[in-house]
C-alpha positions, -999 to +999 in steps of 0.1 A: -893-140-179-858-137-195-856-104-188-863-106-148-839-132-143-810-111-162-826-084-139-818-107-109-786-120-119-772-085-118-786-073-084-770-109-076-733-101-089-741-066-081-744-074-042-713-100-047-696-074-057-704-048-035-694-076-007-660-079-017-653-046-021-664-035+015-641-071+026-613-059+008-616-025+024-618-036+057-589-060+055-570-032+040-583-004+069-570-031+095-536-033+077-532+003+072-539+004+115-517-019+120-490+001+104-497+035+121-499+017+155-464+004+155-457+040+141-471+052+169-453+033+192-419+038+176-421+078+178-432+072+212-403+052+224-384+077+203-393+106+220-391+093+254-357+087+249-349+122+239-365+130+265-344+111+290-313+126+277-320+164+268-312+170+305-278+150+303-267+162+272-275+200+284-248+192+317-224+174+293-226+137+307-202+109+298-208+091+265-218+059+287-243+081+306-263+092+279-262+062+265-274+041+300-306+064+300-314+068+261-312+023+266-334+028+301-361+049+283-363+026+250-383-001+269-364-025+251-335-051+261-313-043+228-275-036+226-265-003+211-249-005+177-230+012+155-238+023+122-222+051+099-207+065+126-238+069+152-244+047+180-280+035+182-302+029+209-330+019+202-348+049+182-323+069+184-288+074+169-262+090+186-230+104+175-202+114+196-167+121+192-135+108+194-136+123+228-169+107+238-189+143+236-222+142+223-223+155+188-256+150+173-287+126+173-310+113+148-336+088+138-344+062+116 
């Protein structure tokens, strides 16, 4: 008798176990998605900004031009900032000159 309900107990705290373990990794899987998606989405609006200004920047725009459709292709109603000497928008950081040429761009 003893020794099926020490039998028991273990498949009971065995299976308790086992149960948290797959809730733990599920919680976790869901976290970890959660990360790539906004990930995802920040390359995305990233790239569709260099996107909007690769043809600008190739025929030399104005500062404020490249900057108009690098804020257009974010998707988001943000200022531009600066910061260490590049302008951001959005995903992007953008440095110019002291005459207002396009320099460089990078990301965060």
């Amino acid at each position: 008798m003893n020794t099926s309900k020490t039998k028991i107990l273990a498949l009971i705290t065995m299976l308790v176990g086992s149960n948290l373990w797959w809730a733990y990794r599920t919680l976790d899987n869901g976290v970890t998605l959660t990360y790539i998606e906004d990930s995802l989405e920040h390359t995305a609006r990233g790239f569709n900004q260099a996107i909007a200004i690769i043809p600008l920047v190739a025929q030399q725009a104005s500062q404020q031009e490249i900057v108009n459709a690098a804020k257009t292709a974010s998707e988001l109603d943000i200022e531009p900032f600066e910061k260490e000497g590049y302008l951001w928008v959005g995903e992007l950081g953008l440095k110019f000159d002291a005459a207002g040429k396009f320099v460089a761009v990078v990301t965060q």
